[in-house]
BASE-790686 format. One record per residue: residue number from 1; x, y, z of N, C-alpha, C, O, CB in turn; residue in one letter. Coordinates in steps of 0.2 Angstrom, whole numbers. Atoms other than C-alpha are relative to their C-alpha. Glycine has a CB too. Layout:
N
(atom NUM, (X, Y, Z), (X, Y, Z), (X, Y, Z), (X, Y, Z), (X, Y, Z), "A");
...
% end
This chain:
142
(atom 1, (-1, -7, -2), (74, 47, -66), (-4, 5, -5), (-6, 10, -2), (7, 2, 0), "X");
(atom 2, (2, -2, 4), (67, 52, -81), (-9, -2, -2), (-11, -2, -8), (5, 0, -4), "X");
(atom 3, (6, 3, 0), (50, 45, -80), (-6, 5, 1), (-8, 8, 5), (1, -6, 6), "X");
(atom 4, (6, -7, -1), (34, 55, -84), (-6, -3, 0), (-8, -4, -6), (-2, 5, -6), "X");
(atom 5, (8, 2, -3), (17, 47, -78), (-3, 2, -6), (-2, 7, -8), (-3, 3, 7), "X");
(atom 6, (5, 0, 5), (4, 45, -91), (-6, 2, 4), (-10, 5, 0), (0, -7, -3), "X");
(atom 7, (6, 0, -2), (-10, 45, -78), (3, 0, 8), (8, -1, 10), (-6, -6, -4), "X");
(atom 8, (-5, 0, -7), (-9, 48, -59), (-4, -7, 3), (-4, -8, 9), (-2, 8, 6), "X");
(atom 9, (1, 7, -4), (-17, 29, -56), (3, -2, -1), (7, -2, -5), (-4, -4, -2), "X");
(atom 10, (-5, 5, -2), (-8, 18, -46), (-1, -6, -4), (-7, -9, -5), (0, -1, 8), "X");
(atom 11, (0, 8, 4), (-3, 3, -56), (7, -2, 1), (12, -2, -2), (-2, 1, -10), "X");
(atom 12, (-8, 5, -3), (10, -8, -45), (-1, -4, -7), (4, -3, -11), (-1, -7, 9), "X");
(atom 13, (-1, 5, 4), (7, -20, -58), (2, 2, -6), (4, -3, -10), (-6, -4, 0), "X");
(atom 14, (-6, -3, 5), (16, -11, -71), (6, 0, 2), (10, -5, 1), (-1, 6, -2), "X");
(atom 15, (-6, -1, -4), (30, -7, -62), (2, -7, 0), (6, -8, -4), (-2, 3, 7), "X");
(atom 16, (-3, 7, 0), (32, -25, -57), (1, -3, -5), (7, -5, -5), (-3, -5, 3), "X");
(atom 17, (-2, 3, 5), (31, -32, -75), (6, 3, -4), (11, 0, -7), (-6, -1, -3), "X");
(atom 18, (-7, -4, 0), (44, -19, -77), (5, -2, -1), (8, -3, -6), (2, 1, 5), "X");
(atom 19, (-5, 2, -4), (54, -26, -66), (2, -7, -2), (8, -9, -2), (-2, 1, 8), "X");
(atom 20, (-1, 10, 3), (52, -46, -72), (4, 1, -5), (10, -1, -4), (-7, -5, -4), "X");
(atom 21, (-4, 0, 6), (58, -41, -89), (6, 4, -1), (8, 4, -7), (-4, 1, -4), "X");
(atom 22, (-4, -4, 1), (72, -30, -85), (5, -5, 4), (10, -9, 1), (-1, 9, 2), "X");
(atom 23, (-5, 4, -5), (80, -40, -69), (-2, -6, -2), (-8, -7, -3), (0, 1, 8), "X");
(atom 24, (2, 6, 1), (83, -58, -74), (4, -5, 4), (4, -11, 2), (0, -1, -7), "X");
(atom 25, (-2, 4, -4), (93, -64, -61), (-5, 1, 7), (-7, 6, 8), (6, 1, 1), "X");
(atom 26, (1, 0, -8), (86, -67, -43), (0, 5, 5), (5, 5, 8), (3, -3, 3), "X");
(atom 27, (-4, -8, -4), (86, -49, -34), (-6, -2, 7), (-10, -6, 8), (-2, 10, -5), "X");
(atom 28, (5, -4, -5), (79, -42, -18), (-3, 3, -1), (1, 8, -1), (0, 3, 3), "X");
(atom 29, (5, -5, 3), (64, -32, -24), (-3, 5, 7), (-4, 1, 11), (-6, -5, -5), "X");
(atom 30, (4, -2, -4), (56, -19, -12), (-6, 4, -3), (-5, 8, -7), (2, 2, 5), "X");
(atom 31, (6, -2, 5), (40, -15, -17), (-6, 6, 4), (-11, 5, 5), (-6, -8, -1), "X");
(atom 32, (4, -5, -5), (33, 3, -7), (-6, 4, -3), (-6, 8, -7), (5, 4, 2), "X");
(atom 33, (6, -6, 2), (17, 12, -9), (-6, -2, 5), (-6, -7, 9), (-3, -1, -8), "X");
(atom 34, (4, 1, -4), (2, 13, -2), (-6, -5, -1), (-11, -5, 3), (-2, 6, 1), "X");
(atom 35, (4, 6, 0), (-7, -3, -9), (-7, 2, 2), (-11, -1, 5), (3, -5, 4), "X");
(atom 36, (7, -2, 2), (-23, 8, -13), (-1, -1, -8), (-3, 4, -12), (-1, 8, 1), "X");
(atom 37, (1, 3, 9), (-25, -2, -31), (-2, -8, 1), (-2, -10, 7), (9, 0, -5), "X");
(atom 38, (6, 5, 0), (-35, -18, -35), (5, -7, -3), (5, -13, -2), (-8, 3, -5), "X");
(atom 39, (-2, 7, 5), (-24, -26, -49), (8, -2, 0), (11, -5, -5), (-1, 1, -7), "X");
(atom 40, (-4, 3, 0), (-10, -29, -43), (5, -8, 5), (11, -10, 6), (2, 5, -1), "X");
(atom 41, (-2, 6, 0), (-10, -45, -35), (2, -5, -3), (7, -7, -1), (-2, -2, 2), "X");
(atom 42, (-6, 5, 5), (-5, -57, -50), (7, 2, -1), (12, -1, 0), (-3, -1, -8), "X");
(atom 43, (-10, -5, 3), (12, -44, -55), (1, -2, 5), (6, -6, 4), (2, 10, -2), "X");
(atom 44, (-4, 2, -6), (16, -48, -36), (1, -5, 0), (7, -6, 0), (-2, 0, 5), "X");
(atom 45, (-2, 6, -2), (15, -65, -35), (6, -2, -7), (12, -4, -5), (-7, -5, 0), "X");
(atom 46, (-7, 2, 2), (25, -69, -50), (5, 2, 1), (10, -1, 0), (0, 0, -5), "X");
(atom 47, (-9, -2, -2), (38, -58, -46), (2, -3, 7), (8, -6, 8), (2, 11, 1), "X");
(atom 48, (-2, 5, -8), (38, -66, -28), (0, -6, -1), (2, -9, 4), (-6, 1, 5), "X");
(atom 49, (0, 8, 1), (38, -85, -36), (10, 2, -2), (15, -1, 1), (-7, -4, -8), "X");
(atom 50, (-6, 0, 2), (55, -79, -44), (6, 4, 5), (12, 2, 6), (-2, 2, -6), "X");
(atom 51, (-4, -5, -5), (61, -64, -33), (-3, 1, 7), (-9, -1, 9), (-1, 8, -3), "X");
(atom 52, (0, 1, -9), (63, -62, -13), (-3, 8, -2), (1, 13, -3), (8, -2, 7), "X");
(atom 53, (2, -6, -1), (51, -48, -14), (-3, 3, 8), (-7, -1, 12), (-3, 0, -5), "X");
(atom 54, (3, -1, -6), (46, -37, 1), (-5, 8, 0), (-4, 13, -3), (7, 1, 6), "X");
(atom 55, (4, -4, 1), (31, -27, 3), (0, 6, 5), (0, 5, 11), (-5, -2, 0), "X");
(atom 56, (-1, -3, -7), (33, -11, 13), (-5, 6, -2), (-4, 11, -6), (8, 3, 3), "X");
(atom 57, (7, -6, -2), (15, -1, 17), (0, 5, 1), (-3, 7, 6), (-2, 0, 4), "X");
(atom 58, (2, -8, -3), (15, 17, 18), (-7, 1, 3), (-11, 2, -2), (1, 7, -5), "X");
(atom 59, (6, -3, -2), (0, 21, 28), (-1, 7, 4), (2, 10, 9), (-3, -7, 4), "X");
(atom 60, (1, -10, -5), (-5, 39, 35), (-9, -1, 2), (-14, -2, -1), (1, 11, -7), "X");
(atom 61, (5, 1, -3), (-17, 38, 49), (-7, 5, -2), (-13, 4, 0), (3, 0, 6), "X");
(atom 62, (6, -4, 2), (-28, 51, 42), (-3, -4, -6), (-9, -3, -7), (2, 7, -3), "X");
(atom 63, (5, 4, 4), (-33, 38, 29), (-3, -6, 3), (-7, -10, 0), (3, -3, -5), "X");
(atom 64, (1, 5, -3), (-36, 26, 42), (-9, 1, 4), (-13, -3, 5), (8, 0, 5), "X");
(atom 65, (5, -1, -2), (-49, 38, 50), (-1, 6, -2), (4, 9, -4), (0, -2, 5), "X");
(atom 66, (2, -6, 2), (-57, 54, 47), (-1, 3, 7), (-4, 0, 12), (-7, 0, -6), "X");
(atom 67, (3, -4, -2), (-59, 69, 58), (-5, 4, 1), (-6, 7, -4), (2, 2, -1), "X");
(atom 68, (4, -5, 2), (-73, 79, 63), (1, 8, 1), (1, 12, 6), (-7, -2, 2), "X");
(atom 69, (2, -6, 0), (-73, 94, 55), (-5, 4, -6), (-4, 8, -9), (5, 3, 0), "X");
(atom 70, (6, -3, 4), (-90, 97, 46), (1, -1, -8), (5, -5, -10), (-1, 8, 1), "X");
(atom 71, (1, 3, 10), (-94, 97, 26), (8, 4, -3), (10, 10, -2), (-12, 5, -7), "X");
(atom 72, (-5, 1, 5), (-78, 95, 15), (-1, -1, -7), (-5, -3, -11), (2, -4, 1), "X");
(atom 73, (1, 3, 8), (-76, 93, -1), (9, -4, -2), (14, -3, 0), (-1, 9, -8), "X");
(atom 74, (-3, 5, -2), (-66, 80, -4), (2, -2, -9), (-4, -2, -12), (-4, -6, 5), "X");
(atom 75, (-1, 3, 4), (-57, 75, -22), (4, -7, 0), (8, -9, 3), (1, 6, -4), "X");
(atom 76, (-5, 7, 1), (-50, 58, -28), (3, 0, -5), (0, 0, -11), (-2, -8, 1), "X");
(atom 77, (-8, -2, 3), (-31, 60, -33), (0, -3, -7), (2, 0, -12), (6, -4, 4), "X");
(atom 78, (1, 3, 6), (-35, 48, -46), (-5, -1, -6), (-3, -4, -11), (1, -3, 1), "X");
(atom 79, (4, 1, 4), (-51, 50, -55), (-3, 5, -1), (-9, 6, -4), (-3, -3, 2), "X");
(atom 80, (4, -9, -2), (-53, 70, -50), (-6, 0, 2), (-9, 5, 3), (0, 5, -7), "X");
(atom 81, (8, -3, -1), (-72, 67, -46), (4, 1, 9), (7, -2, 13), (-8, -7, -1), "X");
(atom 82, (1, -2, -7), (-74, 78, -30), (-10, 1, 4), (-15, 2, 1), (4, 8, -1), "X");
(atom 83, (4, 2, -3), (-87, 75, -17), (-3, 3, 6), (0, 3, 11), (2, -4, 0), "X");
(atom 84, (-1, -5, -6), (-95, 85, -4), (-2, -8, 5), (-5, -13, 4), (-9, 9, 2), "X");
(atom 85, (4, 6, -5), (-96, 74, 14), (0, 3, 6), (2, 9, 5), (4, -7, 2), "X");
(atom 86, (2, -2, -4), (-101, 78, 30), (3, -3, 6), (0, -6, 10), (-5, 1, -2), "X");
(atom 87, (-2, 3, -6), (-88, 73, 43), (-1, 0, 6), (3, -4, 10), (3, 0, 0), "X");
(atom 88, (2, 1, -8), (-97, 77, 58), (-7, -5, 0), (-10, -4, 5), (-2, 9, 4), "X");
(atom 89, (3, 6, -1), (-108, 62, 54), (5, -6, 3), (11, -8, 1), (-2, -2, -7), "X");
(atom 90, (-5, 6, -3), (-101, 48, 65), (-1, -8, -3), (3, -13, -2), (-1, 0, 9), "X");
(atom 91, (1, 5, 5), (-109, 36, 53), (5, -1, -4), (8, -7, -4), (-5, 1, -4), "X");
(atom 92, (-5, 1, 5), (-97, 42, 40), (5, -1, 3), (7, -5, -1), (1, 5, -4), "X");
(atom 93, (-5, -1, -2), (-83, 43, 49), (3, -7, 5), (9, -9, 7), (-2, 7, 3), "X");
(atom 94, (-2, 7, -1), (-85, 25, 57), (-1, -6, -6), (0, -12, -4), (-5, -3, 6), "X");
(atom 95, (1, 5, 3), (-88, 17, 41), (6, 1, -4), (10, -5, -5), (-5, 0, -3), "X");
(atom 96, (-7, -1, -2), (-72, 26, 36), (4, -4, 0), (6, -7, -5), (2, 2, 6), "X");
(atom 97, (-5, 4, -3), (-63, 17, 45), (-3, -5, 0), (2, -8, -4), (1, 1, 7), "X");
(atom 98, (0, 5, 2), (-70, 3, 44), (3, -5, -6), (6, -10, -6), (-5, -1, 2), "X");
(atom 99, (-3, 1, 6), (-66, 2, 25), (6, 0, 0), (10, -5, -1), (-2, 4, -4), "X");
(atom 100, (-8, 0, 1), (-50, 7, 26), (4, -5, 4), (8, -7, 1), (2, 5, 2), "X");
(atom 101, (-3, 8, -2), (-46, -7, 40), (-3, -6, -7), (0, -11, -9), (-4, -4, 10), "X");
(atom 102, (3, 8, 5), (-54, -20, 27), (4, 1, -6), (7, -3, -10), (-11, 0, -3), "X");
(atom 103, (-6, -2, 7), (-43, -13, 14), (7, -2, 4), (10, -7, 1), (1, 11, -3), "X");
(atom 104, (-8, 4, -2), (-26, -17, 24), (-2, -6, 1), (0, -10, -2), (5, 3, 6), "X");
(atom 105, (2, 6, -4), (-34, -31, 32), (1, -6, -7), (5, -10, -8), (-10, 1, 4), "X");
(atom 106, (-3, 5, 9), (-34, -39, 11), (4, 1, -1), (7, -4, -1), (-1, 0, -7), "X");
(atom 107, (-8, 0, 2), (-20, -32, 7), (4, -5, 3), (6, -9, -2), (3, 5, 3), "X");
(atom 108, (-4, 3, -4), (-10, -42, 21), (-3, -6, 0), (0, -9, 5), (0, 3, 5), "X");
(atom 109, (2, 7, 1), (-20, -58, 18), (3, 0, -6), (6, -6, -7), (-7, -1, 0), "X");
(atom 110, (-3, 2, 5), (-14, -56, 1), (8, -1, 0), (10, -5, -4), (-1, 4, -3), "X");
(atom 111, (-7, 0, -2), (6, -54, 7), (-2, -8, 3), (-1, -13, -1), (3, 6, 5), "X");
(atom 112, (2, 8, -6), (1, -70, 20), (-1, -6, -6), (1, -12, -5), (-9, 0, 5), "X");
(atom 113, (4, 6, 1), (-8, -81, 9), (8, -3, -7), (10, -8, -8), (-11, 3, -5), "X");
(atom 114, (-5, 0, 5), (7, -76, -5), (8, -2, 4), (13, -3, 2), (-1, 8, -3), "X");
(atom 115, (-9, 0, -4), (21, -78, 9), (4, 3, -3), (8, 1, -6), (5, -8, 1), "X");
(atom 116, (0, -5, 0), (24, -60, 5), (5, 3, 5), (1, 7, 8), (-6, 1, -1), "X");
(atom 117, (0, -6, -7), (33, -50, 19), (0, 5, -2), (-1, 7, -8), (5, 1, 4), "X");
(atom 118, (4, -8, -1), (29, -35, 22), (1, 4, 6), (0, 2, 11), (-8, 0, 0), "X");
(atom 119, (-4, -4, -7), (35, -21, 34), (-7, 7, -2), (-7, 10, -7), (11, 3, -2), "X");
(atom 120, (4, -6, -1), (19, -7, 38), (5, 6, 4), (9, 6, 9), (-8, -3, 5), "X");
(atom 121, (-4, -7, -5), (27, 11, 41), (-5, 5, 0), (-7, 7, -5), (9, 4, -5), "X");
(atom 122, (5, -5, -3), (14, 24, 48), (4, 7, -4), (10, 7, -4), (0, 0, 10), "X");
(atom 123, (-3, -8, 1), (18, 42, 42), (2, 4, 5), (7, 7, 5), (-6, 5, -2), "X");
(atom 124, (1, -3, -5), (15, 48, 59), (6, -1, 5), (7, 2, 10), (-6, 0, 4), "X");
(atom 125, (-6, 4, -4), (30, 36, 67), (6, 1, -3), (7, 5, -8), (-2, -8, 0), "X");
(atom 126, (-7, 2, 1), (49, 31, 65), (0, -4, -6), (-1, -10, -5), (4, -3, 6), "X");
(atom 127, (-2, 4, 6), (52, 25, 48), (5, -4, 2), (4, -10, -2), (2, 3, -5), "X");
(atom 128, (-5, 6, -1), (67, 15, 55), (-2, -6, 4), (-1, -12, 2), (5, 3, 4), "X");
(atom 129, (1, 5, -4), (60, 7, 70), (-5, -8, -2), (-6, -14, 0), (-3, 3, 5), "X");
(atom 130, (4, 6, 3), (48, -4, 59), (6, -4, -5), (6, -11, -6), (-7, 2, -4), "X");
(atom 131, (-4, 4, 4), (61, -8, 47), (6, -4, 5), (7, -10, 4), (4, 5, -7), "X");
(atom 132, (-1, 4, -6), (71, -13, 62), (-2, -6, 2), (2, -11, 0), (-1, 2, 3), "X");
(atom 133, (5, 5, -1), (60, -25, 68), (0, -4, -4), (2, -10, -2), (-6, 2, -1), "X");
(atom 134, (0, 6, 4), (57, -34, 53), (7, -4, -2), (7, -10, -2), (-3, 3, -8), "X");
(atom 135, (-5, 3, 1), (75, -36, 49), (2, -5, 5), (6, -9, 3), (4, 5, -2), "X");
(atom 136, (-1, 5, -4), (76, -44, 65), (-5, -8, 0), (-2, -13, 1), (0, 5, 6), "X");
(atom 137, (5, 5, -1), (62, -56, 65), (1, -3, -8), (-2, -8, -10), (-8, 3, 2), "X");
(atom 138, (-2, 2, 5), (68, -60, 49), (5, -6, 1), (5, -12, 0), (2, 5, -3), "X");
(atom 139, (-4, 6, 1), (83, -66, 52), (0, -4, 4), (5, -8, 4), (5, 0, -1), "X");
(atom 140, (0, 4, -4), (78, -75, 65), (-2, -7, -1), (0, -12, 0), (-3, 3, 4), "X");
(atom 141, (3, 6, 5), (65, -84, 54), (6, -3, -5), (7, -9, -6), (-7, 2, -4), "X");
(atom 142, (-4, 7, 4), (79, -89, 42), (6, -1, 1), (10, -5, -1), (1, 2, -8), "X");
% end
């Protein structure tokens, strides 16, 4: 509750080693964000060899694709550089998207390859109906 951020980079993989060395029995872990970060697939996996961990995706479709509405300027949250682009290029705006599927697209090979679950929730949707879902197909599988 008291927690003050050092830097506004995402670093799951803190967090999880965290979480190893505090909880040392067997928990349910849920692990939420937007899994826009590079290093933390090892901190997952070990907490996932020990702990039934579950990954749940926030994704907002505006990251998914861009809009055209003409030159922006555009900063990133984490590194402050800002950038002019020009989103009534449909170049930019299909490559976009293409990146950004190729970014979940790893992600979710990483959960898979890790036998990981993982529940994707949309900004724009019912946060319940997917956790729903999963819980059902869950227990179906165990």
């Amino acid at each position: 509750m008291n927690f003050k951020p050092k830097s506004v980079n995402t670093e799951i993989e803190v967090g999880l080693e965290f979480f190893q060395k505090v909880i040392k029995r067997k928990s349910l872990a849920f692990v939420i964000s937007d899994f826009i970060s590079t290093n933390f697939k090892d901190s997952l996996l070990h907490a996932a060899h020990k702990h039934d961990v579950i990954s749940v995706v926030i994704k907002d479709p505006r990251e998914m694709s861009f809009p055209n509405v003409g030159l922006i300027e555009l900063q990133d949250a984490e590194t402050s550089e800002i950038m002019l682009v020009d989103t009534s290029s449909a170049y930019f705006r299909d490559k976009f998207s293409e990146i950004a599927k190729q970014d979940l697209n790893e992600t979710i090979k990483i959960f898979r390859a890790s036998q990981i679950d993982y529940i994707i929730i949309k900004t724009d949707e019912s946060t319940v109906d997917p956790i729903i879902r999963f819980f059902k197909m869950r227990s179906k599988r165990l």
